[in-house]
N, CA, C and O of each residue as an XYZ file, in Angstrom:
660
protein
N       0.848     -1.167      0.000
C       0.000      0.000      0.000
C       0.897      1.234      0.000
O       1.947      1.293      0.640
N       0.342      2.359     -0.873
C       1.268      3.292     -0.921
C       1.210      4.179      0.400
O       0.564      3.755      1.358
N       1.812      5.288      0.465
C       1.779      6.183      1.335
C       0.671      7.101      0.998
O       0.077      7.515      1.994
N       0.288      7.478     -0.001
C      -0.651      8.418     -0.571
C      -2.060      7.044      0.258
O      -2.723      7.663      1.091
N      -2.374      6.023      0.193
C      -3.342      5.142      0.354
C      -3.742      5.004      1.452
O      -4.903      4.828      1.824
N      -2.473      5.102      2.254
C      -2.632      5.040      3.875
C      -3.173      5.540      4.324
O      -4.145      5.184      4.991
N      -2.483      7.317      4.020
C      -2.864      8.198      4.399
C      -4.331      8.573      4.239
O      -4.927      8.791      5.294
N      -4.842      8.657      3.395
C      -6.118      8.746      2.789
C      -7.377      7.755      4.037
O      -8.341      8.103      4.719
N      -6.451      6.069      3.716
C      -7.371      5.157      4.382
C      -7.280      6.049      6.308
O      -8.316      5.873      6.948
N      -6.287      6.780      6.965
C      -6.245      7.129      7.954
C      -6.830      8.357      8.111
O      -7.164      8.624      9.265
N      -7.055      9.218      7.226
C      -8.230     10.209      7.251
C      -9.628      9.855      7.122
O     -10.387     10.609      7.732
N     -10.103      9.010      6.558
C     -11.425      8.117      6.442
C     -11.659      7.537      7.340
O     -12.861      7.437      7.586
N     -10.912      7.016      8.072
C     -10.960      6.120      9.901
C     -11.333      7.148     10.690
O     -12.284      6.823     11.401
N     -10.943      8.332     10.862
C     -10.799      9.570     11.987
C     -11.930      9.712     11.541
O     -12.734      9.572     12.463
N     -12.670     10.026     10.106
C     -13.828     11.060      9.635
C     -14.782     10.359     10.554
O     -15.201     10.885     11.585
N     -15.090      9.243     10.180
C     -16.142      7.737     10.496
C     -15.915      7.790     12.292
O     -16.882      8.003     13.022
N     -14.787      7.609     12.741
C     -15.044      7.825     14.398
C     -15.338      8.662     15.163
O     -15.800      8.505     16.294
N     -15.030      9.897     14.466
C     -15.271     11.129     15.591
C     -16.945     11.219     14.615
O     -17.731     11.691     15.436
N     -17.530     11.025     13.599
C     -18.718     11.074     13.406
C     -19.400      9.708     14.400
O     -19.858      9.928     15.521
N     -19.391      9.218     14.183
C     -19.913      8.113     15.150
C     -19.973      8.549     16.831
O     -21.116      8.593     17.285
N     -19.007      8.828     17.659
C     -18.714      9.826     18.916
C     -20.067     10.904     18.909
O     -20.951     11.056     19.752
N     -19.878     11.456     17.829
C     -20.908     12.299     17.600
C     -22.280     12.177     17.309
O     -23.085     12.973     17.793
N     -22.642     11.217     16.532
C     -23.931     10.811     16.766
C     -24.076      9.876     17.903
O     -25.148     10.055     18.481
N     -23.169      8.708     18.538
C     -23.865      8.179     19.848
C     -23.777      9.105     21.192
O     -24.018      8.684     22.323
N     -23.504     10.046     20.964
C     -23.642     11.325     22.158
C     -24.631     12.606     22.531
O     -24.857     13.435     23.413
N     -25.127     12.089     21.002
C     -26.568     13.092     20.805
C     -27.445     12.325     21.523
O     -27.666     11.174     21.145
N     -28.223     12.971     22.931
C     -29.398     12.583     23.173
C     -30.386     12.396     22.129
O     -31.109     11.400     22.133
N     -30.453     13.175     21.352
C     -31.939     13.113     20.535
C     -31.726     12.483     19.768
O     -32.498     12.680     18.830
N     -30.604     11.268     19.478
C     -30.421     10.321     18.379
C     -30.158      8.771     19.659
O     -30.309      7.661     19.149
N     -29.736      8.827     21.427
C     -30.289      8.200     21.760
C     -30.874      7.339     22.056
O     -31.234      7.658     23.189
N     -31.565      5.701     21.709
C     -33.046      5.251     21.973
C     -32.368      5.236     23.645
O     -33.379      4.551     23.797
N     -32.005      5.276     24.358
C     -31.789      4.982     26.419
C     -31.943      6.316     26.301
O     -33.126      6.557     26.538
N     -31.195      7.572     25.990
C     -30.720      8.450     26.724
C     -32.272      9.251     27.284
O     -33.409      9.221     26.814
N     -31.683      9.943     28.490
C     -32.432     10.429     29.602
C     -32.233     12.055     29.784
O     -32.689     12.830     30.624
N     -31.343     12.256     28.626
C     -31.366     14.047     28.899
C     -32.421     14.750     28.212
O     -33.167     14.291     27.347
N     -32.404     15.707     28.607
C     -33.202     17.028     27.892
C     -34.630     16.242     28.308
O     -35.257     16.175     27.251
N     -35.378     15.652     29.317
C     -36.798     15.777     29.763
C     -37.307     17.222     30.394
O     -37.288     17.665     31.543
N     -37.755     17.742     29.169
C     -38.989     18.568     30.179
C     -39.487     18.736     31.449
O     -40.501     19.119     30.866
N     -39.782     18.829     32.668
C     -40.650     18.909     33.176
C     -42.204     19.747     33.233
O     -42.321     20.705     32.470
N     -43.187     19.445     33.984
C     -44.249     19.840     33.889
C     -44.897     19.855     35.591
O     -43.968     19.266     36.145
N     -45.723     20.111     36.508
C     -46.402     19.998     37.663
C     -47.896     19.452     36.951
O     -48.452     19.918     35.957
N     -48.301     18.389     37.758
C     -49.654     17.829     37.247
C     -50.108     17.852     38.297
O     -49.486     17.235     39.161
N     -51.090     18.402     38.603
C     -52.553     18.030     39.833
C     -53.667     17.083     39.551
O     -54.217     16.934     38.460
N     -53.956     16.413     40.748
C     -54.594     14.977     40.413
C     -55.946     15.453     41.205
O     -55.835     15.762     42.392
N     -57.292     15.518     40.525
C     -58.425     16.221     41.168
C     -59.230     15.154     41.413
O     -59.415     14.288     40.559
N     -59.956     15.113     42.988
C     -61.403     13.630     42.756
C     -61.983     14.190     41.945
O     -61.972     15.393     41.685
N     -62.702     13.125     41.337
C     -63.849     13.721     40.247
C     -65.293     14.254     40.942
O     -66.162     15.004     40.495
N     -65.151     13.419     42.454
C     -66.760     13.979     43.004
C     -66.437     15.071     43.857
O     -67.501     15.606     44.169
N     -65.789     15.463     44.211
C     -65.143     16.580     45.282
C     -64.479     17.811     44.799
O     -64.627     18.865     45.417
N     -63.812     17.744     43.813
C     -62.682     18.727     43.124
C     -61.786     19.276     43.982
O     -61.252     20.385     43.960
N     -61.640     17.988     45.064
C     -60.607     18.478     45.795
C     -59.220     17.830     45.330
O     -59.273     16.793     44.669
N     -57.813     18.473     45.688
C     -56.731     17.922     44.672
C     -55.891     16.685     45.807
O     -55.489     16.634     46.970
N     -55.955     15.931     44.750
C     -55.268     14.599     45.838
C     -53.830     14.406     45.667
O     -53.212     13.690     46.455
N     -53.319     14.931     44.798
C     -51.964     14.987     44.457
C     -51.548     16.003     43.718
O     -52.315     16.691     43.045
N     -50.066     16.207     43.799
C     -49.525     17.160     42.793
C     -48.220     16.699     43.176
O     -47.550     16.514     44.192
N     -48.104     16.532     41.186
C     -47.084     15.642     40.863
C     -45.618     16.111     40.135
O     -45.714     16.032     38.911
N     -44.726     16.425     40.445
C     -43.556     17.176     39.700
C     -43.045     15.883     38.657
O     -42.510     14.903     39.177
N     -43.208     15.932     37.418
C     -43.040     14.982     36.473
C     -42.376     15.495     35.147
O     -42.428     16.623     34.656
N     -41.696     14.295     34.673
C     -40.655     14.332     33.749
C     -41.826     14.125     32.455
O     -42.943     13.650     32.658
N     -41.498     14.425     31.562
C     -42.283     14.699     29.751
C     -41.667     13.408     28.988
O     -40.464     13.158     28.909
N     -42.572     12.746     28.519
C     -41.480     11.951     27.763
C     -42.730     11.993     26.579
O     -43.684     11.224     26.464
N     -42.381     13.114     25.795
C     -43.194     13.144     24.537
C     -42.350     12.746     22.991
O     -42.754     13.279     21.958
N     -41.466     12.020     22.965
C     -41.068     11.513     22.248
C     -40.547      9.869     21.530
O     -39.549      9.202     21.803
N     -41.026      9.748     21.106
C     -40.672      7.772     20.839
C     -39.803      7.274     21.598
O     -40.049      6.292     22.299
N     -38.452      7.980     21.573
C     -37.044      7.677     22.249
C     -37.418      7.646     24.178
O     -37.059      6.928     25.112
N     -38.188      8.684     24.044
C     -38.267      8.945     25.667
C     -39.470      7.608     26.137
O     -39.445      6.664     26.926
N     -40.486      8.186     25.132
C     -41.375      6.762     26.077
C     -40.776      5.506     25.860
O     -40.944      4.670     26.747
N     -40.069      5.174     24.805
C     -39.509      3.881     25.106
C     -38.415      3.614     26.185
O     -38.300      2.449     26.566
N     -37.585      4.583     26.727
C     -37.206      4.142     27.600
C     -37.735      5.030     28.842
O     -37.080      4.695     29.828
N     -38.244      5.577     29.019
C     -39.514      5.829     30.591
C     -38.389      5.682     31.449
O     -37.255      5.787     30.981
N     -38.617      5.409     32.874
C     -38.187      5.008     33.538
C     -36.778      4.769     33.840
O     -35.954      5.289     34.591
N     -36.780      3.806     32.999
C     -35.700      2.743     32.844
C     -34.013      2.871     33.196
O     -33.234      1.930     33.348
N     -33.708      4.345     33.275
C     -32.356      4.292     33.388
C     -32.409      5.526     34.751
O     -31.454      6.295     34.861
N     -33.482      5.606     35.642
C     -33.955      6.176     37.034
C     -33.725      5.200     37.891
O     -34.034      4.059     37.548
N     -33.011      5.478     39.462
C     -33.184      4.672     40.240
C     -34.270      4.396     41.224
O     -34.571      3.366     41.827
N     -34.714      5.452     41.223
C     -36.048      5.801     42.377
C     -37.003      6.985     41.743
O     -36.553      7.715     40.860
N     -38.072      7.104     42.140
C     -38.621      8.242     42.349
C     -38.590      8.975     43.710
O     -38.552      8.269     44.718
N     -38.605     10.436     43.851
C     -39.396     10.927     45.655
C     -41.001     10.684     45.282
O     -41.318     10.472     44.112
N     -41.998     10.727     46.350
C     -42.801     10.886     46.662
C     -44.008     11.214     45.826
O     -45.082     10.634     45.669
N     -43.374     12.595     45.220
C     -44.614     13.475     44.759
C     -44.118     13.690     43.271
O     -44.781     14.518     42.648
N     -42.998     13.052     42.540
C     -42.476     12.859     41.493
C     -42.851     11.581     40.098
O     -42.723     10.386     40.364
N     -43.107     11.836     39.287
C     -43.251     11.049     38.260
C     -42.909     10.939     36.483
O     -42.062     11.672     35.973
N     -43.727      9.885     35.648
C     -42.931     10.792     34.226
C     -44.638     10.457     33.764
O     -45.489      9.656     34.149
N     -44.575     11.599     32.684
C     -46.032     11.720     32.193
C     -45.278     11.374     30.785
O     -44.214     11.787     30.322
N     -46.337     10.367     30.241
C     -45.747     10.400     28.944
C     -47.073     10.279     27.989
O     -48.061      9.591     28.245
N     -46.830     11.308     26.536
C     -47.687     11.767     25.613
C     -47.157     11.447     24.452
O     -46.079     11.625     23.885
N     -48.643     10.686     24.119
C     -48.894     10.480     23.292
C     -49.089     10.894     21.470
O     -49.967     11.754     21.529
N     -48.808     10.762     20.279
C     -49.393     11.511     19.637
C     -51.021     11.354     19.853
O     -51.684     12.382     19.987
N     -51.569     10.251     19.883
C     -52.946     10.351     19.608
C     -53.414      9.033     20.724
O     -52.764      8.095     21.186
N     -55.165      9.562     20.935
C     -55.398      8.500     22.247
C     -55.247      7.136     21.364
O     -54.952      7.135     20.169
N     -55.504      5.957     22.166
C     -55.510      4.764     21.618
C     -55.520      3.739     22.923
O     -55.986      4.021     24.027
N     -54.926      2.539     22.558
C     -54.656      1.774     23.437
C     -53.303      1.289     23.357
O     -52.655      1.099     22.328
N     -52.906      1.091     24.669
C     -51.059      1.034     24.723
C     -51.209     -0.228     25.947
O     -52.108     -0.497     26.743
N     -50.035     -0.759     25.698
C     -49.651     -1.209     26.597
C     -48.015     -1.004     27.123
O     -47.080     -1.153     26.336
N     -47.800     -0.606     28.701
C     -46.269     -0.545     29.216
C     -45.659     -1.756     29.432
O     -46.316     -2.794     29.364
N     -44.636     -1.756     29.650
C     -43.969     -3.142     30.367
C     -42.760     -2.456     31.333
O     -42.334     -1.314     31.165
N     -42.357     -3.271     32.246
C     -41.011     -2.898     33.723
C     -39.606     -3.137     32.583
O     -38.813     -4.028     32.887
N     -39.404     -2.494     31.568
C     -38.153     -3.042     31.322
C     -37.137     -2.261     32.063
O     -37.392     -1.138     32.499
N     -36.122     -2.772     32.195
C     -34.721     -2.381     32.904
C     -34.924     -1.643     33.845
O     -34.044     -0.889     34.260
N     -36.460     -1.729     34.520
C     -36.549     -1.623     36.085
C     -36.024     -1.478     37.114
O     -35.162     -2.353     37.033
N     -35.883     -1.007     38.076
C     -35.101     -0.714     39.553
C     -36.279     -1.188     40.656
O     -36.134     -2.017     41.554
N     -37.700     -0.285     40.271
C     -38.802     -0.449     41.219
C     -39.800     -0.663     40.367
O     -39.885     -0.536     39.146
N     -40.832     -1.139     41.512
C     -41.981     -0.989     40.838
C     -42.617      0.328     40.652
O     -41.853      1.282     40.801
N     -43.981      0.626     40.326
C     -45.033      1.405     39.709
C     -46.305      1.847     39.746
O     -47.011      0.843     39.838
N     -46.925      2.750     39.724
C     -48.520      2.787     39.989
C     -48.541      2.978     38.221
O     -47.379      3.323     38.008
N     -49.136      2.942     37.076
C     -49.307      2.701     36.076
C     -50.141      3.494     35.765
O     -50.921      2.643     35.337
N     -50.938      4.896     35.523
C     -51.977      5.483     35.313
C     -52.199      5.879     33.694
O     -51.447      6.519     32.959
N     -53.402      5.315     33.429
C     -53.550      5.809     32.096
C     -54.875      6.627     31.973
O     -55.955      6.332     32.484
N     -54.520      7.955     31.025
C     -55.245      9.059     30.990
C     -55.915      9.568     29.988
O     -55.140     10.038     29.155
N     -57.522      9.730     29.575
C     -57.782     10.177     28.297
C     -57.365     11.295     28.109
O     -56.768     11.885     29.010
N     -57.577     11.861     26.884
C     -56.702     13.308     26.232
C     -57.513     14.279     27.412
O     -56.843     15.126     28.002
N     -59.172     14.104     27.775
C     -59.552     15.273     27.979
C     -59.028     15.287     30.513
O     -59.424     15.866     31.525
N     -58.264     14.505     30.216
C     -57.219     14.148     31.573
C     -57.940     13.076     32.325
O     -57.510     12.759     33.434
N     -59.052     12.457     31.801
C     -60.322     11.375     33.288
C     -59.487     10.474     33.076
O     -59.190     10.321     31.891
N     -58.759      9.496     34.171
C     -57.873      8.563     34.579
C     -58.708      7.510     34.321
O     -59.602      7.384     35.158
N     -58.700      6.516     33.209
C     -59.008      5.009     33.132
C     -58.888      4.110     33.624
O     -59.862      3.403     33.883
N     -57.147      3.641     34.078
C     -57.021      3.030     34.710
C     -56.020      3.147     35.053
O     -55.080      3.812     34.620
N     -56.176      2.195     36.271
C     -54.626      2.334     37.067
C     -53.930      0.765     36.989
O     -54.750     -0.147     37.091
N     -52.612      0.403     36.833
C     -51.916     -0.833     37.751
C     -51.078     -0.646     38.386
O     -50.245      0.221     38.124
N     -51.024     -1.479     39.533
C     -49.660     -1.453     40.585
C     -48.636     -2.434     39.928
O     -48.687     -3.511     40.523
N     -47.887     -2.442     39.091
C     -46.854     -2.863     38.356
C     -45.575     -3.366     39.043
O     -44.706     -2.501     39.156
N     -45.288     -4.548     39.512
C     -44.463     -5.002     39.769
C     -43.446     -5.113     39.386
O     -43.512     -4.425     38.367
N     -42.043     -5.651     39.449
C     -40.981     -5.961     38.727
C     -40.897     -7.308     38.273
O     -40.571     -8.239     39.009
N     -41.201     -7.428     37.014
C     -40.790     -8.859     36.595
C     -39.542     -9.186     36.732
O     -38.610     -8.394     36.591
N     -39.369    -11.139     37.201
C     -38.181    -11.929     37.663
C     -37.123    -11.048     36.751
O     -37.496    -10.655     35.646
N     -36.030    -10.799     37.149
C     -35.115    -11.224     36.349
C     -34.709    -12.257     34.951
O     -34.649    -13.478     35.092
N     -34.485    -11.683     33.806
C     -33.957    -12.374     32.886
C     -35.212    -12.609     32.035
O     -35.095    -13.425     31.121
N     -36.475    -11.967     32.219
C     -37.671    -12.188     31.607
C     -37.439    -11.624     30.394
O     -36.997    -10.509     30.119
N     -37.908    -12.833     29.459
C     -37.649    -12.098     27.757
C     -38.363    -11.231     27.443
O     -39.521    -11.503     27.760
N     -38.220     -9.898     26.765
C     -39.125     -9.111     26.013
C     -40.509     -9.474     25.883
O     -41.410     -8.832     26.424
N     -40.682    -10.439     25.213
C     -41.864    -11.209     24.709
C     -42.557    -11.756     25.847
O     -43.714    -12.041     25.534
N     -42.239    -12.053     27.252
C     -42.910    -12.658     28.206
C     -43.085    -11.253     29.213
O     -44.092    -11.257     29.921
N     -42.464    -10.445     29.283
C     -42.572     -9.326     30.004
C     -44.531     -9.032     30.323
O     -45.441     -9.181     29.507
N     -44.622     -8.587     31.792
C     -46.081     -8.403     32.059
C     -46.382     -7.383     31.479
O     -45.867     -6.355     31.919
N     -47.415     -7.252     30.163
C     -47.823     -6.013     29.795
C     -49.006     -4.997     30.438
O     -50.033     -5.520     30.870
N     -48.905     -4.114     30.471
C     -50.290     -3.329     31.505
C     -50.752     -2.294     30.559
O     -50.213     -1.285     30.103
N     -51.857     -2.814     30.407
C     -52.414     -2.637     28.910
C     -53.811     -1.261     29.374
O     -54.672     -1.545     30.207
N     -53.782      0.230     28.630
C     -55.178      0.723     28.884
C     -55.035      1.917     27.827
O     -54.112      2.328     27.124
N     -56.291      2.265     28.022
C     -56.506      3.533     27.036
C     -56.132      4.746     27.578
O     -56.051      4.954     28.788
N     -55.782      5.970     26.257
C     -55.655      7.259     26.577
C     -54.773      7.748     25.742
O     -54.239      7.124     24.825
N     -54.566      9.061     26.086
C     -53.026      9.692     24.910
C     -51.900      9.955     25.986
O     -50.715     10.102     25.690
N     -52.520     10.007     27.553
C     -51.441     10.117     28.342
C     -51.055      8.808     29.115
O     -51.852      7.886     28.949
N     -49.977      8.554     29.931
C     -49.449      7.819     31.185
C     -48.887      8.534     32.039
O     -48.140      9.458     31.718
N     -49.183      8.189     33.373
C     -48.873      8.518     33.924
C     -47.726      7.670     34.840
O     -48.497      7.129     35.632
N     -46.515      7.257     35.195
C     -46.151      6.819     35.614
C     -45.653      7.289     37.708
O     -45.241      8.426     37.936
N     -45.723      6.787     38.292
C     -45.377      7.050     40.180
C     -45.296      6.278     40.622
O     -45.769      5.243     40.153
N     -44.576      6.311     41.923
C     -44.363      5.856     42.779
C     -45.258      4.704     43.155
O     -46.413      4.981     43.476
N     -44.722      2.968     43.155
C     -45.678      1.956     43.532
C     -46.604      2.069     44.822
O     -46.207      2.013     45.985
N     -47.966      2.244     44.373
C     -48.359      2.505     46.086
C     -49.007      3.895     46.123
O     -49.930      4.099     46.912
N     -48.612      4.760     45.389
C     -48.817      6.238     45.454
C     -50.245      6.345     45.373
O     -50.834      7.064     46.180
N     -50.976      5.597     44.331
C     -52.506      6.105     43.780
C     -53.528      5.335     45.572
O     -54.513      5.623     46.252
N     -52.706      4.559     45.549
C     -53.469      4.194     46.827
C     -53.090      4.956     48.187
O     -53.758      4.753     49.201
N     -52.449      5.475     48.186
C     -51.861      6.489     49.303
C     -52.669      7.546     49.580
O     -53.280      7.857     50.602
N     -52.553      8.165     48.263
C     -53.111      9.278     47.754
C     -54.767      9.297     47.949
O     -55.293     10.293     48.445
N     -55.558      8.154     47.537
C     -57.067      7.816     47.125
C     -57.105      8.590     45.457
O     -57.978      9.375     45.088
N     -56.291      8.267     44.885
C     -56.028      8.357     43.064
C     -56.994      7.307     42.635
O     -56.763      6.113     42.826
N     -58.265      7.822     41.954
C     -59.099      6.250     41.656
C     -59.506      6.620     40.098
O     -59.768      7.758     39.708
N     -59.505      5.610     39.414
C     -60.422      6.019     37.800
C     -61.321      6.185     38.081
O     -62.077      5.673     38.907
N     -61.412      7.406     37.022
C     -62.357      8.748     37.035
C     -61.877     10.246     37.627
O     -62.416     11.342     37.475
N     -60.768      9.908     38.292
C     -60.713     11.619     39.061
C     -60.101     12.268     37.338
O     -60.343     11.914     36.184
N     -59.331     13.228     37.879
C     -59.076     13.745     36.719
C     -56.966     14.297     36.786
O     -56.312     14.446     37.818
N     -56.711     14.381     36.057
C     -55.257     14.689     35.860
C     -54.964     16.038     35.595
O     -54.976     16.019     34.364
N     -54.732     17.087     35.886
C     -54.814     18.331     35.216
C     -53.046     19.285     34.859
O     -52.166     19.761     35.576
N     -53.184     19.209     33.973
C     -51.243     20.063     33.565
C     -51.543     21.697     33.886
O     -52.318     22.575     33.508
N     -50.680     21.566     34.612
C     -50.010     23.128     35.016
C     -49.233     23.786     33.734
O     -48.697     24.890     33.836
């Protein structure tokens, strides 16, 4: 190989790595990464009372990248903390615990905020394949994700309502 060839092939190596560096460092290119969430404050209203049962300081995950990984690379939540994640359009979804730490209260929300349903979401065993993972399946354009335990703490029941600050 000549010297002119080398050289060339060793400028084409550098171009390709420091581009590569560069796209796996972009959050917004990503599918794990956890930077740049939004936050938002959500208040959780009974539906027969309109009194507020919670208020929730929560992370945005309005993007493919973000709701697919939710959670997942968090060790805990506090208390009054969660991730709301939006939808483009209502439908029916189902979540799953992947790469979990804790469990979950599971809230799913129609567009106009009335809470459908809730699950207390456990952590599946260890080593559970994709495909066997417990799915927690409900309608809406939002989720709400908190603290395992929280909606029952709270008295969070389907039907109250979800409201964004």
């Amino acid at each position: 190989m000549t010297s002119r060839a080398r050289t060339a092939l060793l400028v084409v190596a550098v171009v390709v790595a420091v581009a590569s560096i560069a796209y796996l460092t972009n959050p917004a290119v990503v599918p794990g990464s956890t930077d740049g969430y939004e936050r938002t404050t959500l208040t959780v209203v009974d539906d027969e009372t309109d009194e507020t049962l919670a208020t929730v300081d929560a992370r945005v995950a309005d993007t493919r990248a973000k709701r697919f990984t939710g959670l997942s690379d968090t060790e805990s939540l506090a208390e009054n903390e969660g991730m709301w994640f939006v939808h483009d359009s209502p439908g029916t979804y189902a979540y799953v615990m992947r790469d979990m730490d804790f469990p979950l209260d599971i809230v799913f929300v129609a567009e106009n905020g009335t809470i459908t349903r809730i699950h207390h979401a456990e952590l599946d065993p260890e080593g559970t394949s994709e495909s066997d993972r417990t799915r927690y399946r409900g309608t809406g354009k939002y989720v709400l994700e908190l603290p395992y335990g929280y909606t029952n703490e709270t008295g969070i029941e389907s039907g109250d309502r979800v409201e964004v600050e």
